[in-house]
C-alpha positions in Angstrom: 159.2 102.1 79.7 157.7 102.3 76.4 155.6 105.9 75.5 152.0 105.7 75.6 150.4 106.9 72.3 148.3 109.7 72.2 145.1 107.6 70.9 145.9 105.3 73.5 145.9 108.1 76.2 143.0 108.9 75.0 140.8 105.9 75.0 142.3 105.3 78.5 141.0 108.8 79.6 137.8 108.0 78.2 137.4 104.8 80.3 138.3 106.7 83.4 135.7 109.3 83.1 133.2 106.4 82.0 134.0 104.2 85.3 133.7 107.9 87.2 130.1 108.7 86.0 129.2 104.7 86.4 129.9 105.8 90.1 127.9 109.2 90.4 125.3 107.5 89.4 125.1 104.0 91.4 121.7 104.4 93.3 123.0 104.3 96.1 125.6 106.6 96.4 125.7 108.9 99.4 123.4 111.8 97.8 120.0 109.3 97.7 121.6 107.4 100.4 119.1 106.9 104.0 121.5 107.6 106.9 118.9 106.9 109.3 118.8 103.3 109.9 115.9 101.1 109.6 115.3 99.6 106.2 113.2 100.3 103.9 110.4 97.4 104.6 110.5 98.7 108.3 109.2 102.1 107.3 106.7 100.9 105.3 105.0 98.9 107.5 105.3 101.7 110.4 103.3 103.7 108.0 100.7 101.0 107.7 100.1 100.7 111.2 100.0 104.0 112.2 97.4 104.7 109.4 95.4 102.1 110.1 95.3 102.4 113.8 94.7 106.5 113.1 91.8 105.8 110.9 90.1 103.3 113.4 90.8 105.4 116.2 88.9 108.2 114.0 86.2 106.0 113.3 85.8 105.0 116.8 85.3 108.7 118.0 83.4 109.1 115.6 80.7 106.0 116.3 81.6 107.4 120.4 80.2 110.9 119.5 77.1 109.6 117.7 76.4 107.3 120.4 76.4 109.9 123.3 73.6 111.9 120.3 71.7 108.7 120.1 71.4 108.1 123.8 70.3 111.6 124.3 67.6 111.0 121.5 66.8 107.5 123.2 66.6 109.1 126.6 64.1 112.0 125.2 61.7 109.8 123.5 61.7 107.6 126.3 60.2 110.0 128.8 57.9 111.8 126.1 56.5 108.4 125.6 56.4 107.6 129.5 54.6 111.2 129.8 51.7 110.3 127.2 51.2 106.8 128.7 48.8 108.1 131.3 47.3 109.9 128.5 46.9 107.4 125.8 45.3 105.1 128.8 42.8 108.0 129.3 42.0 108.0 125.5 41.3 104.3 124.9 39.2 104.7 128.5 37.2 107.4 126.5 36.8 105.1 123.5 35.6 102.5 125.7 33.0 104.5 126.9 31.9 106.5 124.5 31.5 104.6 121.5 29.5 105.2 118.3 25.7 104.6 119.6 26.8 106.5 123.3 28.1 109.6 121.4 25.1 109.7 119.1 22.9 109.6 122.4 24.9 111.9 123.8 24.2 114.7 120.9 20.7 113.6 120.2 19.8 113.8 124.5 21.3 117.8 123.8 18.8 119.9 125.8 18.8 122.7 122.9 19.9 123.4 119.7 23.0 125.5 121.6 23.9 122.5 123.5 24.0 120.0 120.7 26.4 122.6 119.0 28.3 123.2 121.8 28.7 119.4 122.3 29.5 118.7 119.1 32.5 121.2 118.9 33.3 119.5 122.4 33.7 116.1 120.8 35.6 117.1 117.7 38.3 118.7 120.2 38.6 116.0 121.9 38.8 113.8 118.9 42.0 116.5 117.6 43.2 115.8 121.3 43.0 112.1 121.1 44.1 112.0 117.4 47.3 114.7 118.5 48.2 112.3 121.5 48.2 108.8 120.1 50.4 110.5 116.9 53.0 111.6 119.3 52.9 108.6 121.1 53.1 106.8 117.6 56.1 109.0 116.8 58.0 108.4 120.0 57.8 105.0 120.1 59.1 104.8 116.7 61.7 106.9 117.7 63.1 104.9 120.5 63.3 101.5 118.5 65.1 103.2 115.9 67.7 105.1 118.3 67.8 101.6 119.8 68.6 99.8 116.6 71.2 102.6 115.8 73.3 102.5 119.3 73.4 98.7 118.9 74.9 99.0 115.5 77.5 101.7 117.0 78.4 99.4 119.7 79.4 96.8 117.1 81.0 99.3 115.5 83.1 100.1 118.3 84.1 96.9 119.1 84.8 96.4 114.9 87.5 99.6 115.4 88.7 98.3 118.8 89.4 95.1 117.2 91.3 97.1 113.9 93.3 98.9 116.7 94.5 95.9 118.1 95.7 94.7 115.0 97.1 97.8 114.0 99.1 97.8 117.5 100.2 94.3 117.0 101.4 94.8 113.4 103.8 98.0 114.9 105.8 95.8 117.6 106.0 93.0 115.1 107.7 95.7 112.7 109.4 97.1 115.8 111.2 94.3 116.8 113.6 94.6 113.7 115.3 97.5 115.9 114.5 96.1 119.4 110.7 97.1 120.1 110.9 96.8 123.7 109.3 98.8 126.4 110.9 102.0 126.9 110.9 105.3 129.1 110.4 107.5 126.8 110.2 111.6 127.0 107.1 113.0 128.6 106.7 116.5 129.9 102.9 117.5 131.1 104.0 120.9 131.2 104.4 121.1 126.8 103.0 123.9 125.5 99.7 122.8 123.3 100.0 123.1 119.9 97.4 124.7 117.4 95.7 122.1 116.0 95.9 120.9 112.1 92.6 121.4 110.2 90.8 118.3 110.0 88.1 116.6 107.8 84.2 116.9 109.0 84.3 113.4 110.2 87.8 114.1 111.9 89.8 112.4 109.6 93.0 114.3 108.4 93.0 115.5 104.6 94.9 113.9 102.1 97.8 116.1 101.3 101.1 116.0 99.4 104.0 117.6 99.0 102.6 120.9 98.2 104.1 124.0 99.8 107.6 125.5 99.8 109.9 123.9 102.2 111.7 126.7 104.7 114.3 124.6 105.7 115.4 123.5 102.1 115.5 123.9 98.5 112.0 121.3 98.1 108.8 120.5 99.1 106.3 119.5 102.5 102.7 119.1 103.0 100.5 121.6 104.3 100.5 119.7 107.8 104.4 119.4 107.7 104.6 123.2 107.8 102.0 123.5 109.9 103.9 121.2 112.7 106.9 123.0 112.1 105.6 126.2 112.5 104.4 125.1 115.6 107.3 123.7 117.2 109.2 127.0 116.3 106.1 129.0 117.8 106.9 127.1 121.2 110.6 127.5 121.2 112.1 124.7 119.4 114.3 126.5 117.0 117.5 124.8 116.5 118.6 123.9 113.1 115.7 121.9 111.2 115.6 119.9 107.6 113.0 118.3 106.4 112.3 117.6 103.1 115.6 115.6 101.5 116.5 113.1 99.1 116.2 109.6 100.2 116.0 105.9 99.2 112.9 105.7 101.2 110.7 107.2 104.2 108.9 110.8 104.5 111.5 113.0 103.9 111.3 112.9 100.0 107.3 113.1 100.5 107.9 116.0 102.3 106.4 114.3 105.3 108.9 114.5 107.8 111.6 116.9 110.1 115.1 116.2 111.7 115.2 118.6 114.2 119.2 119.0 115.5 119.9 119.1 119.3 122.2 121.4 118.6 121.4 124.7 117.4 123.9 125.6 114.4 124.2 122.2 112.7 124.2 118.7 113.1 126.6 117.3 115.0 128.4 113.8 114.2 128.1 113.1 117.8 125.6 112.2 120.2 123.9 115.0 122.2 124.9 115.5 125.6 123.9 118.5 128.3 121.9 121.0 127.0 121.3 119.8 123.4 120.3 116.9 124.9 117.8 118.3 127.2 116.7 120.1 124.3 116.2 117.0 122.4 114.1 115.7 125.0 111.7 118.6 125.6 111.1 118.2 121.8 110.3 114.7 122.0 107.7 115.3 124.7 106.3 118.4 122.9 105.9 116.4 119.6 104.1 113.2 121.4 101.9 115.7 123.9 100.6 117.3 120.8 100.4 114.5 118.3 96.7 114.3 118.1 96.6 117.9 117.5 99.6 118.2 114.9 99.1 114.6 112.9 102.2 113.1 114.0 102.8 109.2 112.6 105.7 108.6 114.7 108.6 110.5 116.6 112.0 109.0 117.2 114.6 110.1 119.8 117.9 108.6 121.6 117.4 105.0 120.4 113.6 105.8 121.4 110.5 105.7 118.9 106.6 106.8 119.9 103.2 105.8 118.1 100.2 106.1 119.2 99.8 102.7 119.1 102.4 101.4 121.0 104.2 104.1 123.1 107.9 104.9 123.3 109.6 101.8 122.7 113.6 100.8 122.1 115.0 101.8 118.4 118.3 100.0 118.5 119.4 100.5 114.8 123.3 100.1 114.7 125.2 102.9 113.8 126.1 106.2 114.5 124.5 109.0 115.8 122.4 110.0 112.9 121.0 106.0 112.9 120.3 105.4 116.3 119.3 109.3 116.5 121.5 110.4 119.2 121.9 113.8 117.3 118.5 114.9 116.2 114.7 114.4 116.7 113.4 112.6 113.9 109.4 113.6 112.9 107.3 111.6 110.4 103.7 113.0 109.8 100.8 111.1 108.9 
């Protein structure tokens, strides 16, 4: 065999490290890799949906609560304006009979200069009575026609949101169906502890947050309502071993939106969860869904399970293993 030059065995070493870094850096090599099934389109329309049926469902509280205010305010002026009605009646019957040229023979038929005083005063009260009692009428009916107007325009309101909900609902099983969608049993506990709820906007929205705060269970970043979750769940218990911000093609993880929590408590396991980490894994699930008005939770997804609010826990049947069909860890993304 003939000897390979030296500037031969050179350029050949060269080409071998060039094909090695042409592989570090193929996007998607194992590091920036998604190991959790699903694609990419899938998780991008969950997000829509759950948005959009959160923010109609906010909306629709929202129109709720100022419709309960408004029929208070409706019911109020109604009786006011019943309770004046008898007096109004009495008021035009006094203007009936007492018009100009009967009030000017009233004063001028005074037996003394006392009298004609005192029945002057007499008349002007009255008048300030009169005047006071037709305003408030005034006022109250006013009142109800516009707290009528306004509870009409909540009630189309309502039925705008219900309508957005719908939709919202529809477009989740549609994307749902990608990894089975079906009706499923799900993880429900009624006995969950209640989580402390996430600060909220005035109007009950949730704040627009990004990733912001140190993440404890890695080197990066979560949101504010990440954490806050998080803090929770280990508050009530759940403390197995958690990650959730990481490097991925796609999803909440890399927004710092999102927790795997392992069944089991030192790692994660390459296999699925049986016995007590499964258990575990369960009693998480529930926890997360009991409290995911309080905590902002988008979706939870558990033993070839997901849950939105929109459409309850339904099949996940992404092929693969454990990690992808989530066998071995509760997956949380946060809205």
């Amino acid at each position: 065999m003939a000897a390979i030059s030296p500037r031969r065995c050179t350029a050949l070493l060269a080409l071998l490290a060039a094909a090695v870094t042409v592989v570090l850096v193929v996007p998607g090599s194992p590091a920036f890799a998604d190991p959790e099934g699903g694609t990419k389109k899938l998780r991008a329309n969950l997000e829509a949906a759950a948005k959009g049926y959160d923010q109609a469902k906010t909306k629709l509280a929202a129109s709720k609560k100022r419709q309960t205010q408004l029929t208070a305010t409706l019911k109020a002026a109604q009786g006011r304006a019943a309770a004046l009605t008898e007096r109004v009646g009495q008021v035009a019957n006094r203007s009936y009979q007492m018009g100009r040229i009967s009030t000017v023979m009233l004063l001028l038929n005074s037996a003394s200069p006392d009298s004609f005083v005192e029945r002057v005063q007499g008349l002007d009260m009255l008048a300030q009575v009169d005047s006071s009692t037709l305003a408030d009428y005034r006022a109250d009916i006013e009142t109800t026609r516009r707290a009528q107007a306004a509870l009409n325009a909540e009630i189309a309101e309502q039925k705008k949101q219900v309508s957005v909900m719908a939709r919202k609902k529809k477009q989740a099983e549609l994307a749902l169906a990608e990894v089975g969608g079906g009706s499923a049993g799900g993880f429900v506990n009624a006995s969950s502890a209640a989580a402390k709820p996430a600060p909220r906007n005035s109007d009950g929205s949730w704040p627009k947050e990004s990733c912001t705060v140190d993440d404890p269970t890695s080197s990066g970043c979560i949101t504010p309502r990440t954490l806050h979750a998080y803090e929770e769940a280990r508050a009530d218990g759940y403390k197995h071993y958690t990650v959730c911000w990481s490097q991925r093609s796609s999803g909440e993880h890399p927004k710092g939106r999102a927790c795997d929590f392992s069944a089991n408590a030192s790692t994660f396991k390459d296999a699925t969860a049986t016995g007590s980490d499964k258990s575990y894994g369960d009693s998480l699930a529930a926890y997360l869904v009991k409290n995911a008005d309080r905590l902002g939770v988008m979706y939870v997804i558990w033993y070839r399970q997901i849950w939105m609010p929109s459409t309850g826990w339904r099949s996940y049947s992404a092929s693969g293993g454990p990690s992808v069909v989530h066998t071995n860890h509760v997956h949380l993304s946060m809205l």
